[in-house]
N, C-alpha and C positions, 0 to 999 in steps of 0.2 A: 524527342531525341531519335536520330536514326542513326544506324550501325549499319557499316558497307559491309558487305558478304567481297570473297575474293574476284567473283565474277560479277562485281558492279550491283548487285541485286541489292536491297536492302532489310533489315529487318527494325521494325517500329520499337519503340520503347516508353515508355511511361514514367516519371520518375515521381514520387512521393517524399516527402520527411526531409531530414537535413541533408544538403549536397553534400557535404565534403566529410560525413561521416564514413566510416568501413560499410560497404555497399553488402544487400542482402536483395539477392535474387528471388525474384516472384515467379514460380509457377502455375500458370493462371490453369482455371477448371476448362470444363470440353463445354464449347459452345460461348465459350466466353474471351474476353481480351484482357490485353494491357490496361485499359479504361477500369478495371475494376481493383484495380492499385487504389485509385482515389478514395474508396471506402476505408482504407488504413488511414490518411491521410493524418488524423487527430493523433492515432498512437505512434504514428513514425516519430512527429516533432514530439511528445509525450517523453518517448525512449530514447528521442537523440540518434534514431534511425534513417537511414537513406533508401527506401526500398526499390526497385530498380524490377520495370516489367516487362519483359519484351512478348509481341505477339510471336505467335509461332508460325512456321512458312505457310504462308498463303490465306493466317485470318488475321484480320484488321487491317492493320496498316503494313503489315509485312508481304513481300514478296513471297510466291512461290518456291520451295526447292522438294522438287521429290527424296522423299525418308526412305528408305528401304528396311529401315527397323528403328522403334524405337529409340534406341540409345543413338543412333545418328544427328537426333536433333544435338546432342551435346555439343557439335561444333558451332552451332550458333550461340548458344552460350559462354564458351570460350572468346567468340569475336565480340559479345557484349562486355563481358571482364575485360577485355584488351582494350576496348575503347575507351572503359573507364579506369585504364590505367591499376587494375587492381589484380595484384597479386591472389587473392583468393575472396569468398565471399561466403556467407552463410545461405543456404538455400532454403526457401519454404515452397512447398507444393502444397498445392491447395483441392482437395476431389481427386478430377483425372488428373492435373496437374504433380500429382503429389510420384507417379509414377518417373515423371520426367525429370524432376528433382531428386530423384533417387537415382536416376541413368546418369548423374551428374557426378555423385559421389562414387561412384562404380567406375566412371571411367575417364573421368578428371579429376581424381582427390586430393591432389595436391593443390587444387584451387577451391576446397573447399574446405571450410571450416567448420563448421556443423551443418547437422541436417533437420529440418525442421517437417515432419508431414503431419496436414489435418486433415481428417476422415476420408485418407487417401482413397483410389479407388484401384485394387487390388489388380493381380494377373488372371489372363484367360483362366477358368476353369475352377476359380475359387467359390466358395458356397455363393450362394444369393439369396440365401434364406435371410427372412430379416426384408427383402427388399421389398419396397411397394410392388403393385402388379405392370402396371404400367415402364415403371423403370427397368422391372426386370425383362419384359416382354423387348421394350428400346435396346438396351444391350444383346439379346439374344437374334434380333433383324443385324444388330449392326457389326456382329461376328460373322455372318452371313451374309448378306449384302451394304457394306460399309458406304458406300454411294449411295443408297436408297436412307440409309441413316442419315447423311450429312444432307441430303434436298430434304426429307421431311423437317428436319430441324432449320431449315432456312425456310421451308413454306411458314414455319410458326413466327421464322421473325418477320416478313410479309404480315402476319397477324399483328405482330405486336406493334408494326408501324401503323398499321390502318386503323387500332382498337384495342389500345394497351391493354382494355381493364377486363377485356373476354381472354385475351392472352394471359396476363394474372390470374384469372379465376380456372385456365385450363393446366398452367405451370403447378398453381398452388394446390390443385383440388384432393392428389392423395398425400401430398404434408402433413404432420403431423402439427397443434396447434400451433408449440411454439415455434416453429418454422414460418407458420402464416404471420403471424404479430410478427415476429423478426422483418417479414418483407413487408408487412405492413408501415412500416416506420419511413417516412418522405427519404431520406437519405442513403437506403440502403435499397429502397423500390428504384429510386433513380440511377442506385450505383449499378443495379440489378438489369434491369431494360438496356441503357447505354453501353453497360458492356456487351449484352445480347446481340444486340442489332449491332454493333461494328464489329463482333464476329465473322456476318455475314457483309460485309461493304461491299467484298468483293466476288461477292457468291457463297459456295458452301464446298467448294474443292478443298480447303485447308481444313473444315470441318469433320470434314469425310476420309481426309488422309489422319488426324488423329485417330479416329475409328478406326481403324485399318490395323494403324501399329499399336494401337493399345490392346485391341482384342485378338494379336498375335502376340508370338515371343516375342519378347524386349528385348532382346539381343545381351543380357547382363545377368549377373546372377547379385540377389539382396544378398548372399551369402558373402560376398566379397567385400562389402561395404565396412570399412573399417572407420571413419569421421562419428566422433561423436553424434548420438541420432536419438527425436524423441520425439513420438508418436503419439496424436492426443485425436481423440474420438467420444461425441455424446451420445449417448445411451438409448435416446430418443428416435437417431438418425434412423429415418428407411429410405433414404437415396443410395448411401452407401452403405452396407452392412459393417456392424460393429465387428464380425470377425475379421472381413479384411487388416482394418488395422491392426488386430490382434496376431493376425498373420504376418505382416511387417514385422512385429516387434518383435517375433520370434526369430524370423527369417535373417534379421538384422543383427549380427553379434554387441551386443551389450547393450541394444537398443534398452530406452525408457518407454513405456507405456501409460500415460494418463486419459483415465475416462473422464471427464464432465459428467457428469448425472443430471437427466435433463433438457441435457441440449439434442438437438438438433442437428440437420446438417447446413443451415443457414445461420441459428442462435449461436455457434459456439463461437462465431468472430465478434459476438457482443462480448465476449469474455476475454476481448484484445489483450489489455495493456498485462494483465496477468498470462497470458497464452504466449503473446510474444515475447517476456520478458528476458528468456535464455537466449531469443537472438542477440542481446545486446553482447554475449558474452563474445 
């Protein structure tokens, strides 16, 4: 599915689970696409869900449009509701994605109906403790040089094209276990890779402008956020640190806060059809 931007451009979209259900917006993680909708695919038709995922300007399949803050991207969101004819949608972000999903309910709430973030990944400045080393070191290049972040993470997908399984063993190596077994399993290694590499189809520009606006102000405050909101985070997680989340739910008036015990920052989408089940609402 493609959605026309006003100046011709388009932005790619992915759709999952039943069409003609009340549609629920996927905010895909950083360095990943629309293609990683397809790992819900069982719990959409499960719930009777339509998930609906559009890449962001300039990875996958979507055209460029320069951000100048985060909450900018909102207007591409709005022109995917309007395509799909829908008056409002339930949001889920997913990692970095979970930020963007929050620009949503901040500054289009009347198209949104609840909010759904998983082991979102917080604003500049918040702790990092908790994080692996490696991840935290990636974040701290990519507040500082956000281009040098977006080519490095495209030289990896050049790896993962030539040599998926050195590329796996370099993604997975400071994961915690149950994160490795979670990619370990055929259908979520391939959900995993696929959406990776069409990240980068068209380079790593769109990569790099995520970087950019995430590890600046968002141009929004979570304080404003009034849609119902509920925030779920495993315990296990050192991608993204368990206070972020903890940080959202505070930040977010009457936010809900659920930990997993356990999981992971990969494991906790094994815990689908119960994790999702408030999007049906």
């Amino acid at each position: 599915m493609e959605v026309s931007r006003h100046d011709g451009s388009v932005i790619a979209c992915e759709v999952a689970g039943e069409r003609d259900a009340a549609p629920v917006l996927l905010c895909h993680g950083l360095a990943d696409s629309r293609l990683s909708v397809h790992f819900l695919t069982e719990v959409a038709h499960e719930l009777g869900l339509c998930i609906v995922a559009p890449d962001r300007p300039g990875v996958g399949g979507s055209d460029p449009r320069r951000l100048r803050r985060l909450v900018d991207w909102t207007e591409d969101a709005a022109l995917v509701l309007d395509a799909l004819r829908a008056d409002s949608a339930a949001l889920l972000g997913i990692s970095a994605g979970g930020p963007y999903a929050a620009a949503c309910a901040a500054a289009i709430p009347g198209r949104v109906r609840n909010l759904m973030l998983v082991a979102p990944l917080g604003l500049p400045g918040w702790p990092t403790h908790g994080m692996a080393s490696g991840e935290r070191l990636s974040l701290e290049i990519a507040r500082r040089v956000p281009a040098f972040g977006g080519w490095f993470l495209g030289r990896l997908a050049t790896l993962a094209r030539r040599s998926p399984q050195l590329f796996f063993h370099l993604a997975t190596s400071e994961l915690p276990g149950i994160d490795r077994r979670a990619l370990e399993q055929p259908a979520m290694r391939d959900s995993f890779l696929t959406s990776y590499l069409e990240a980068f189809r068209h380079g790593s520009g769109g990569v790099a402008q995520d970087l950019r606006v995430l590890t600046q102000p968002w141009g929004f405050e979570l304080g404003t956020i009034e849609v119902p909101t509920s925030v779920h985070h495993g315990d296990a997680d050192n991608t993204v640190p368990l206070q972020h989340a903890q940080l959202f739910a505070q930040a977010i008036p009457g936010a809900r806060f659920q930990l997993h015990p356990g999981h992971g920052h990969f494991s906790i989408l094994e815990a689908a059809p119960e994790l999702f089940a408030a999007l049906t609402g």
